[in-house]
N, C-alpha and C positions, 0 to 999 in steps of 0.2 A: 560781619553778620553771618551767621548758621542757614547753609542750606535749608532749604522746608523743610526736606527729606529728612536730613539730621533733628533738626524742629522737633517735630513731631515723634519721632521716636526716640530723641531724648525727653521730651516732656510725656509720654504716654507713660515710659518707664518709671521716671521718677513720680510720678503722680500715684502711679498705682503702689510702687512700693509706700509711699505716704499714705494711703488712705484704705489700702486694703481691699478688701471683701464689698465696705460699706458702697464701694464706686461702680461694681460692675454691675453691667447691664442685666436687666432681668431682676436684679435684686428685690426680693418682696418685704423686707421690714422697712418702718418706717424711718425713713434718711432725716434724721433731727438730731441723731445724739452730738452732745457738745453745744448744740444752741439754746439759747437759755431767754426765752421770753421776759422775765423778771417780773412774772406777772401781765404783761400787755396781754390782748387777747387775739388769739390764733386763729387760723380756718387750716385746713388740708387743703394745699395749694394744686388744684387740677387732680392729675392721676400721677402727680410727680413723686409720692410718696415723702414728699417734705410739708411739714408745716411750716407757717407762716407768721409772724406778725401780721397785723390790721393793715398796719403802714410800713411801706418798706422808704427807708433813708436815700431818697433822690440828692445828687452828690452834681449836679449839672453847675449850671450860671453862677447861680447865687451863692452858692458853698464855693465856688472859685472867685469870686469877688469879697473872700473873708479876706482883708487885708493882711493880717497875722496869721501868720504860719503855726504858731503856739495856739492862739486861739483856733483855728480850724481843727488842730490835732487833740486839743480838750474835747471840742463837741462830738469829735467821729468816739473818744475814748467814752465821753459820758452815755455820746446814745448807744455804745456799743452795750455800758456797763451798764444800762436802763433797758435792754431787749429789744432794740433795733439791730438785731444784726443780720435782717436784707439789705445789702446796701447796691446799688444800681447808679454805676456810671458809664463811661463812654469814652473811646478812644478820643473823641472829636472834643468833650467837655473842657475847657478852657475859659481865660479871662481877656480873649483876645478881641472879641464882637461887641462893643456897644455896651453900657452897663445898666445895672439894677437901678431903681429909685433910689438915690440916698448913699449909692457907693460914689467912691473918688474915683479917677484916673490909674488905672493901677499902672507900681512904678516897674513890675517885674514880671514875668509870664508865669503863670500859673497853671499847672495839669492835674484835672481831678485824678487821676490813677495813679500821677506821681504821690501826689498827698497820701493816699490810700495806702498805697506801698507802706509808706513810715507806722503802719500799723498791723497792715495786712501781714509785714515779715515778722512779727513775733505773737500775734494771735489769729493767724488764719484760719484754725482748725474751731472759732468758736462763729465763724463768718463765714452766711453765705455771700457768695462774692459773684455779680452778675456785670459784665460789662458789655459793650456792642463795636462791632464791626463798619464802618461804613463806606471803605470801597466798593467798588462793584467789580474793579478788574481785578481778576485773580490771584496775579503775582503781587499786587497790591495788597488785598485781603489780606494775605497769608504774611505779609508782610507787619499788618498791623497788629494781627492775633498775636503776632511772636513779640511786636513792641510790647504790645498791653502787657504781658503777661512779665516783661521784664519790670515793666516800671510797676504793677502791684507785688513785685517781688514773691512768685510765685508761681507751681510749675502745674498748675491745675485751674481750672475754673467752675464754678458749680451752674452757672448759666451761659451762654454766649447767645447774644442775638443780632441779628441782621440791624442795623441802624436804620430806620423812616423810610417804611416799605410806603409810597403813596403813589404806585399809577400802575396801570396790569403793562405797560411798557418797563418799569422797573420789575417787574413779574417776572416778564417772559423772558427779562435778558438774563437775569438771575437764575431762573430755571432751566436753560442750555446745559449741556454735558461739561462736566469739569468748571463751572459758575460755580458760586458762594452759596444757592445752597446744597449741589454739593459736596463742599468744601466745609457744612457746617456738620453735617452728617458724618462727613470723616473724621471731624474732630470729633465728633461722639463717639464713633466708632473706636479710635483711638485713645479714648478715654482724656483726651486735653482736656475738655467739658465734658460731663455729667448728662447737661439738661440743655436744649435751644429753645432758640425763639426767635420772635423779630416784634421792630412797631411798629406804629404805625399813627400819623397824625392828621392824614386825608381821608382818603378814598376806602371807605366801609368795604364795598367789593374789590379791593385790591385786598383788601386784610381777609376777606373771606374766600377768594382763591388762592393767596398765598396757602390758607389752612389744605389745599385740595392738592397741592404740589408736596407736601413732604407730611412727616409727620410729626411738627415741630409741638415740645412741651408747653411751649406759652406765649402770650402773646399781650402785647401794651399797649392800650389803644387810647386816643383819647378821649376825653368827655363830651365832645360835641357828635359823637358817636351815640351815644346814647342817654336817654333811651328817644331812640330815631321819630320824627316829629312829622314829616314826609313821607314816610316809606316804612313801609312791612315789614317789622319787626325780625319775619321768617326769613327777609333777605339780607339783614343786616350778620356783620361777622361776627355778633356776639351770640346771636344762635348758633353760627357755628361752634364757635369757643365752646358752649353748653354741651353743645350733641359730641364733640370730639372729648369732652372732658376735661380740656385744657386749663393750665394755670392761667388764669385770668387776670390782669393789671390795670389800672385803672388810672390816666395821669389828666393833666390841666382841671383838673378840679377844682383850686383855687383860681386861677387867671381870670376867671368869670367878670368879677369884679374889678379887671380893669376895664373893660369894656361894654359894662351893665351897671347901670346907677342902683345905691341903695345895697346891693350885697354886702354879706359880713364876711368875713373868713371861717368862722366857726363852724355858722349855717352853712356854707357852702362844702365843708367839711365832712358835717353831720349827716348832709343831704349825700353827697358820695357814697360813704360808707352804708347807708342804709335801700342804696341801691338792690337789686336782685340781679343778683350776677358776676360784678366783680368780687374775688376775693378780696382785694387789697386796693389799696394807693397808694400809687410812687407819688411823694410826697418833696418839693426841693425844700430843703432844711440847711439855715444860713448863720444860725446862732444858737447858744446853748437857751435861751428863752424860749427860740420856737420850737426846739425840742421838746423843756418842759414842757410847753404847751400843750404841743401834740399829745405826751406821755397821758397828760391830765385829761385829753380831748376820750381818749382812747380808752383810758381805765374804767373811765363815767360815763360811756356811751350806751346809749340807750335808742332804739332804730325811732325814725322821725316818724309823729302822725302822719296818718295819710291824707291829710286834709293838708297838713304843711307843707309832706312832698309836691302835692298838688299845686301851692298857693307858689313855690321855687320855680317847680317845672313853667310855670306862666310868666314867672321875672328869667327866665332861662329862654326862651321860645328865641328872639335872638342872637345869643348865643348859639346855639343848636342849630341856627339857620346861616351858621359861619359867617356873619355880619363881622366886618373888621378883625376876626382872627390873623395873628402875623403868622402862625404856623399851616395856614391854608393857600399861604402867597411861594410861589417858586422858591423866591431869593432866600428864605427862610431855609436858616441852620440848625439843626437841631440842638439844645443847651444853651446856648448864646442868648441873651437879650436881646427882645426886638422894641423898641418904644414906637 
Protein backbone atom coordinates (compact mmCIF):
# COMPACT_ATOMS: atom_id res chain seq x y z
CA UNK A 1 0.00 0.00 0.00
CA UNK A 2 1.28 3.85 -0.86
CA UNK A 3 2.28 5.98 1.87
CA UNK A 4 -0.55 8.91 2.59
CA UNK A 5 2.05 11.24 1.69
CA UNK A 6 2.51 9.53 -1.75
CA UNK A 7 -1.56 9.03 -1.71
CA UNK A 8 -2.38 12.19 -1.81
CA UNK A 9 0.00 13.64 -4.22
CA UNK A 10 -0.35 11.00 -6.52
CA UNK A 11 -4.20 11.36 -6.57
CA UNK A 12 -4.12 15.46 -6.41
CA UNK A 13 -1.95 15.25 -9.58
CA UNK A 14 -3.78 12.94 -11.54
CA UNK A 15 -7.17 14.24 -10.64
CA UNK A 16 -6.38 17.68 -11.64
CA UNK A 17 -4.64 16.65 -14.76
CA UNK A 18 -8.19 14.74 -15.49
CA UNK A 19 -10.59 17.33 -14.71
CA UNK A 20 -8.81 20.63 -15.37
CA UNK A 21 -9.80 24.15 -14.46
CA UNK A 22 -13.51 22.66 -13.83
CA UNK A 23 -12.07 21.23 -10.13
CA UNK A 24 -10.14 24.12 -8.61
CA UNK A 25 -11.17 25.83 -5.95
CA UNK A 26 -12.93 29.24 -6.19
CA UNK A 27 -14.19 28.22 -9.40
CA UNK A 28 -17.46 30.25 -10.33
CA UNK A 29 -19.26 28.46 -13.36
CA UNK A 30 -21.54 26.04 -12.67
CA UNK A 31 -19.82 22.50 -12.07
CA UNK A 32 -22.67 20.19 -14.12
CA UNK A 33 -21.14 19.86 -17.54
CA UNK A 34 -21.09 16.26 -18.60
CA UNK A 35 -24.10 15.30 -16.32
CA UNK A 36 -27.15 14.87 -17.90
CA UNK A 37 -30.42 14.76 -16.04
CA UNK A 38 -32.48 13.07 -18.98
CA UNK A 39 -34.97 15.15 -18.07
CA UNK A 40 -35.41 14.47 -14.06
CA UNK A 41 -35.74 17.64 -12.30
CA UNK A 42 -32.94 19.57 -10.63
CA UNK A 43 -32.35 22.10 -7.80
CA UNK A 44 -28.77 23.89 -7.27
CA UNK A 45 -27.41 21.79 -4.83
CA UNK A 46 -26.36 24.43 -1.72
CA UNK A 47 -23.62 27.00 -2.91
CA UNK A 48 -21.69 23.84 -4.34
CA UNK A 49 -22.17 25.23 -7.73
CA UNK A 50 -23.41 21.79 -9.01
CA UNK A 51 -26.83 20.90 -9.80
CA UNK A 52 -28.67 18.07 -8.94
CA UNK A 53 -31.21 15.46 -9.48
CA UNK A 54 -34.40 15.40 -7.15
CA UNK A 55 -33.00 12.04 -5.99
CA UNK A 56 -29.76 11.13 -5.69
CA UNK A 57 -29.09 6.86 -6.37
CA UNK A 58 -28.56 5.56 -2.45
CA UNK A 59 -26.26 2.37 -3.36
CA UNK A 60 -26.16 1.01 0.68
CA UNK A 61 -28.02 -2.55 1.96
CA UNK A 62 -30.35 -3.05 -0.55
CA UNK A 63 -28.48 -2.39 -3.96
CA UNK A 64 -25.83 -4.94 -1.97
CA UNK A 65 -28.19 -7.60 -1.42
CA UNK A 66 -28.85 -7.63 -5.51
CA UNK A 67 -28.05 -11.12 -5.72
CA UNK A 68 -26.65 -10.69 -9.50
CA UNK A 69 -23.77 -8.98 -10.34
CA UNK A 70 -25.41 -8.44 -14.02
CA UNK A 71 -28.45 -7.25 -12.75
CA UNK A 72 -26.85 -4.62 -10.12
CA UNK A 73 -24.56 -3.38 -13.17
CA UNK A 74 -27.98 -3.08 -15.60
CA UNK A 75 -29.67 -0.91 -12.83
CA UNK A 76 -26.43 1.45 -11.91
CA UNK A 77 -26.14 1.61 -16.19
CA UNK A 78 -30.06 2.26 -16.66
CA UNK A 79 -30.23 4.89 -13.83
CA UNK A 80 -27.10 6.28 -14.85
CA UNK A 81 -28.59 6.28 -18.67
CA UNK A 82 -32.18 7.74 -17.11
CA UNK A 83 -30.23 10.92 -15.09
CA UNK A 84 -29.42 9.58 -11.86
CA UNK A 85 -26.00 10.20 -11.93
CA UNK A 86 -25.70 11.38 -7.79
CA UNK A 87 -24.79 8.19 -6.71
CA UNK A 88 -23.94 8.06 -2.85
CA UNK A 89 -22.22 5.13 -1.19
CA UNK A 90 -20.00 4.19 1.53
CA UNK A 91 -16.76 2.65 2.37
CA UNK A 92 -18.66 0.54 5.17
CA UNK A 93 -21.88 -0.51 2.50
CA UNK A 94 -21.88 -4.16 2.13
CA UNK A 95 -23.99 -7.44 2.32
CA UNK A 96 -22.45 -8.62 5.34
CA UNK A 97 -25.33 -7.42 8.31
CA UNK A 98 -28.59 -9.00 8.45
CA UNK A 99 -30.85 -8.76 5.28
CA UNK A 100 -33.61 -6.95 3.37
CA UNK A 101 -37.25 -8.31 3.47
CA UNK A 102 -37.35 -10.90 0.64
CA UNK A 103 -33.40 -11.18 0.10
CA UNK A 104 -31.75 -14.70 0.58
CA UNK A 105 -28.61 -15.42 2.43
CA UNK A 106 -26.10 -14.07 0.35
CA UNK A 107 -23.50 -16.75 -0.89
CA UNK A 108 -20.64 -14.20 -1.59
CA UNK A 109 -19.41 -10.67 -0.11
CA UNK A 110 -20.57 -7.94 -1.75
CA UNK A 111 -19.02 -4.08 -1.71
CA UNK A 112 -21.03 -1.30 -2.89
CA UNK A 113 -17.93 0.72 -4.27
CA UNK A 114 -16.45 -2.46 -5.68
CA UNK A 115 -19.75 -2.59 -7.94
CA UNK A 116 -19.59 0.98 -8.64
CA UNK A 117 -15.96 0.63 -9.83
CA UNK A 118 -17.19 -1.78 -12.88
CA UNK A 119 -18.78 1.49 -14.16
CA UNK A 120 -17.32 4.24 -12.48
CA UNK A 121 -13.78 3.21 -14.73
CA UNK A 122 -15.34 3.84 -18.02
CA UNK A 123 -17.98 6.64 -17.30
CA UNK A 124 -16.87 8.60 -14.50
CA UNK A 125 -16.74 11.89 -16.00
CA UNK A 126 -20.72 11.68 -16.47
CA UNK A 127 -21.00 10.75 -12.49
CA UNK A 128 -21.02 12.56 -9.55
CA UNK A 129 -19.49 10.21 -7.39
CA UNK A 130 -20.05 10.73 -3.46
CA UNK A 131 -18.84 8.24 -1.04
CA UNK A 132 -17.98 8.45 3.11
CA UNK A 133 -15.33 7.67 5.39
CA UNK A 134 -16.01 6.19 8.69
CA UNK A 135 -12.95 5.79 10.82
CA UNK A 136 -12.38 8.06 13.30
CA UNK A 137 -8.54 7.13 13.75
CA UNK A 138 -6.47 8.81 11.52
CA UNK A 139 -4.13 6.41 10.02
CA UNK A 140 -7.29 4.71 9.65
CA UNK A 141 -9.27 7.36 7.67
CA UNK A 142 -6.54 7.83 5.38
CA UNK A 143 -6.40 4.37 4.97
CA UNK A 144 -9.90 3.90 3.84
CA UNK A 145 -10.16 7.23 1.55
CA UNK A 146 -7.18 5.49 -0.41
CA UNK A 147 -9.25 1.92 -0.29
CA UNK A 148 -12.38 3.75 -1.60
CA UNK A 149 -11.06 5.38 -4.26
CA UNK A 150 -9.08 2.06 -5.49
CA UNK A 151 -12.11 -0.06 -5.54
CA UNK A 152 -14.44 2.97 -7.45
CA UNK A 153 -11.44 2.89 -9.73
CA UNK A 154 -10.79 6.32 -9.70
CA UNK A 155 -8.31 9.15 -8.75
CA UNK A 156 -10.75 11.89 -7.63
CA UNK A 157 -13.87 12.08 -5.77
CA UNK A 158 -16.68 14.91 -6.35
CA UNK A 159 -17.93 14.51 -2.49
CA UNK A 160 -16.37 12.79 0.62
CA UNK A 161 -18.16 12.81 3.84
CA UNK A 162 -17.54 11.81 7.24
CA UNK A 163 -19.78 8.69 7.86
CA UNK A 164 -22.79 9.02 10.91
CA UNK A 165 -21.75 12.02 12.73
CA UNK A 166 -24.21 11.29 15.98
CA UNK A 167 -22.98 12.60 19.41
CA UNK A 168 -20.89 16.14 19.99
CA UNK A 169 -18.31 13.28 21.60
CA UNK A 170 -17.96 11.99 18.15
CA UNK A 171 -17.59 16.02 17.37
CA UNK A 172 -15.08 16.89 19.57
CA UNK A 173 -12.86 13.91 18.89
CA UNK A 174 -13.09 14.58 15.15
CA UNK A 175 -12.23 18.11 15.64
CA UNK A 176 -8.69 17.66 17.58
CA UNK A 177 -5.77 18.80 15.34
CA UNK A 178 -4.65 16.28 12.57
CA UNK A 179 -8.48 14.35 13.23
CA UNK A 180 -10.64 13.58 10.09
CA UNK A 181 -12.00 16.58 9.81
CA UNK A 182 -8.84 17.87 9.23
CA UNK A 183 -8.01 15.45 7.16
CA UNK A 184 -11.28 16.11 5.06
CA UNK A 185 -10.19 19.56 4.47
CA UNK A 186 -6.94 18.43 3.24
CA UNK A 187 -8.38 16.42 0.83
CA UNK A 188 -10.07 19.34 -0.46
CA UNK A 189 -7.35 21.15 -0.26
CA UNK A 190 -5.55 18.77 -2.34
CA UNK A 191 -8.12 18.50 -4.69
CA UNK A 192 -8.65 14.25 -3.93
CA UNK A 193 -12.48 15.75 -3.46
CA UNK A 194 -13.99 18.65 -4.83
CA UNK A 195 -16.85 18.89 -2.27
CA UNK A 196 -17.25 17.48 1.82
CA UNK A 197 -19.65 16.64 3.98
CA UNK A 198 -20.76 14.30 6.74
CA UNK A 199 -24.27 12.69 8.09
CA UNK A 200 -25.86 12.19 10.26
CA UNK A 201 -28.78 9.95 11.73
CA UNK A 202 -28.99 11.08 15.57
CA UNK A 203 -28.35 13.97 17.31
CA UNK A 204 -29.75 17.36 15.39
CA UNK A 205 -27.16 19.46 17.56
CA UNK A 206 -24.20 17.20 16.82
CA UNK A 207 -25.13 17.97 12.99
CA UNK A 208 -25.68 21.54 13.77
CA UNK A 209 -22.15 21.89 15.42
CA UNK A 210 -20.41 19.83 13.38
CA UNK A 211 -21.68 22.87 10.59
CA UNK A 212 -19.67 25.34 13.38
CA UNK A 213 -16.45 23.28 13.20
CA UNK A 214 -15.47 23.46 9.45
CA UNK A 215 -16.89 24.63 6.64
CA UNK A 216 -18.25 21.60 5.07
CA UNK A 217 -20.52 21.62 1.48
CA UNK A 218 -23.16 19.31 2.61
CA UNK A 219 -24.73 17.56 4.90
CA UNK A 220 -27.38 14.24 5.01
CA UNK A 221 -29.45 14.08 7.65
CA UNK A 222 -32.14 12.01 8.40
CA UNK A 223 -36.05 12.31 8.25
CA UNK A 224 -36.70 12.12 11.71
CA UNK A 225 -34.84 15.35 11.79
CA UNK A 226 -37.40 17.07 10.47
CA UNK A 227 -39.41 18.95 10.33
CA UNK A 228 -38.48 18.88 14.38
CA UNK A 229 -41.94 18.16 16.50
CA UNK A 230 -40.23 19.14 20.01
CA UNK A 231 -37.98 21.57 19.43
CA UNK A 232 -37.32 25.11 17.82
CA UNK A 233 -36.98 24.78 14.43
CA UNK A 234 -34.13 27.76 14.96
CA UNK A 235 -32.14 25.05 16.91
CA UNK A 236 -32.42 22.21 14.72
CA UNK A 237 -29.36 21.70 12.06
CA UNK A 238 -31.41 22.19 9.08
CA UNK A 239 -31.56 25.96 9.87
CA UNK A 240 -28.17 25.73 9.95
CA UNK A 241 -27.83 23.97 6.58
CA UNK A 242 -30.22 27.19 5.34
CA UNK A 243 -28.13 30.00 6.89
CA UNK A 244 -24.70 28.21 5.70
CA UNK A 245 -26.19 27.64 2.19
CA UNK A 246 -25.33 24.04 2.32
CA UNK A 247 -26.09 21.12 0.02
CA UNK A 248 -28.72 19.72 1.79
CA UNK A 249 -29.75 15.60 1.61
CA UNK A 250 -32.42 14.25 2.86
CA UNK A 251 -32.34 10.23 3.64
CA UNK A 252 -34.91 7.58 5.73
CA UNK A 253 -37.81 8.90 4.02
CA UNK A 254 -39.15 5.74 3.07
CA UNK A 255 -38.42 3.53 6.27
CA UNK A 256 -41.33 5.17 7.91
CA UNK A 257 -43.45 2.71 6.94
CA UNK A 258 -41.85 -0.04 8.60
CA UNK A 259 -42.47 1.23 11.76
CA UNK A 260 -45.95 3.23 11.24
CA UNK A 261 -49.04 1.34 9.96
CA UNK A 262 -50.90 2.57 6.96
CA UNK A 263 -47.98 4.36 5.00
CA UNK A 264 -47.50 4.00 1.23
CA UNK A 265 -44.11 4.55 -0.22
CA UNK A 266 -45.17 6.99 -2.90
CA UNK A 267 -46.84 9.32 -0.11
CA UNK A 268 -44.06 9.01 1.84
CA UNK A 269 -41.94 10.03 -1.10
CA UNK A 270 -44.08 12.78 -2.34
CA UNK A 271 -44.20 14.10 1.18
CA UNK A 272 -40.10 14.34 1.33
CA UNK A 273 -39.65 15.89 -1.75
CA UNK A 274 -42.21 18.46 -1.15
CA UNK A 275 -40.49 19.39 2.16
CA UNK A 276 -39.00 23.10 2.40
CA UNK A 277 -35.39 22.64 2.66
CA UNK A 278 -34.04 19.59 1.47
CA UNK A 279 -32.74 19.62 -1.88
CA UNK A 280 -32.77 16.05 -2.70
CA UNK A 281 -33.23 12.33 -1.32
CA UNK A 282 -30.83 9.82 -1.09
CA UNK A 283 -33.09 7.41 -2.13
CA UNK A 284 -31.71 3.26 -1.64
CA UNK A 285 -32.58 1.91 -4.98
CA UNK A 286 -32.57 -2.11 -5.37
CA UNK A 287 -34.06 -3.00 -8.78
CA UNK A 288 -34.51 -1.60 -12.21
CA UNK A 289 -38.56 -1.31 -11.24
CA UNK A 290 -37.79 0.92 -8.30
CA UNK A 291 -35.80 2.90 -10.50
CA UNK A 292 -38.47 3.22 -12.94
CA UNK A 293 -40.58 4.00 -10.41
CA UNK A 294 -38.67 6.63 -8.86
CA UNK A 295 -38.04 8.13 -12.68
CA UNK A 296 -42.03 8.14 -13.05
CA UNK A 297 -42.33 9.54 -9.06
CA UNK A 298 -40.04 12.37 -10.10
CA UNK A 299 -41.02 13.44 -13.62
CA UNK A 300 -44.90 13.79 -12.38
CA UNK A 301 -44.18 15.42 -9.23
CA UNK A 302 -46.25 17.98 -8.22
CA UNK A 303 -45.47 19.44 -4.20
CA UNK A 304 -48.23 17.74 -1.83
CA UNK A 305 -51.37 19.92 -0.48
CA UNK A 306 -50.99 21.34 2.66
CA UNK A 307 -53.64 19.93 4.09
CA UNK A 308 -51.98 16.30 3.12
CA UNK A 309 -48.61 17.47 4.34
CA UNK A 310 -50.41 18.00 7.43
CA UNK A 311 -52.69 14.90 7.46
CA UNK A 312 -48.65 12.69 6.98
CA UNK A 313 -46.90 15.03 9.54
CA UNK A 314 -49.76 13.54 12.23
CA UNK A 315 -49.35 9.60 10.87
CA UNK A 316 -45.39 10.70 11.26
CA UNK A 317 -45.65 12.31 14.89
CA UNK A 318 -43.92 8.87 15.97
CA UNK A 319 -41.73 8.47 13.80
CA UNK A 320 -40.24 11.89 14.57
CA UNK A 321 -40.36 10.97 18.09
CA UNK A 322 -37.68 8.19 17.18
CA UNK A 323 -40.07 5.48 18.51
CA UNK A 324 -38.46 2.10 17.44
CA UNK A 325 -35.93 3.57 14.99
CA UNK A 326 -32.80 0.99 14.45
CA UNK A 327 -30.64 3.80 13.44
CA UNK A 328 -31.13 5.87 16.84
CA UNK A 329 -29.80 2.55 18.72
CA UNK A 330 -25.75 2.51 19.40
CA UNK A 331 -25.35 -1.08 17.78
CA UNK A 332 -26.62 0.44 14.44
CA UNK A 333 -24.27 0.41 11.28
CA UNK A 334 -24.90 2.57 8.95
CA UNK A 335 -26.08 0.64 5.28
CA UNK A 336 -26.62 -2.54 6.87
CA UNK A 337 -30.25 -3.96 7.55
CA UNK A 338 -31.55 -3.78 10.76
CA UNK A 339 -35.07 -5.78 11.21
Amino acid sequence: MMKRRDFLKTTASASLALVGIGLMAGCTNERSAGYDPKGLPTTMFGNTGVRIPRMVLGLGSRFCHIVSEQEALDMLVFALDNGFYYWDTAHTYDNTIALPPGRSQPSKLVISEVRLGEVVKTRRKEIFLSTKVAARDPSEAMKQIELSMKRLQTDHLDMLKIHSVDSMDDVNQMSQKGNLIDILLRMKEEKVTRLIGFSCHGDPVAAREMNNRAPFDSMLIALNHYPPVTTNRIETATQTAKEKQMGFLLMKSVRPRETVEGLHVIDLIKYALSLDGPHALALGMDSMDVVKSNIDILKNFRKMPLERMRELTVQLAPFYRHENLPWMQKEYLDGHWKS
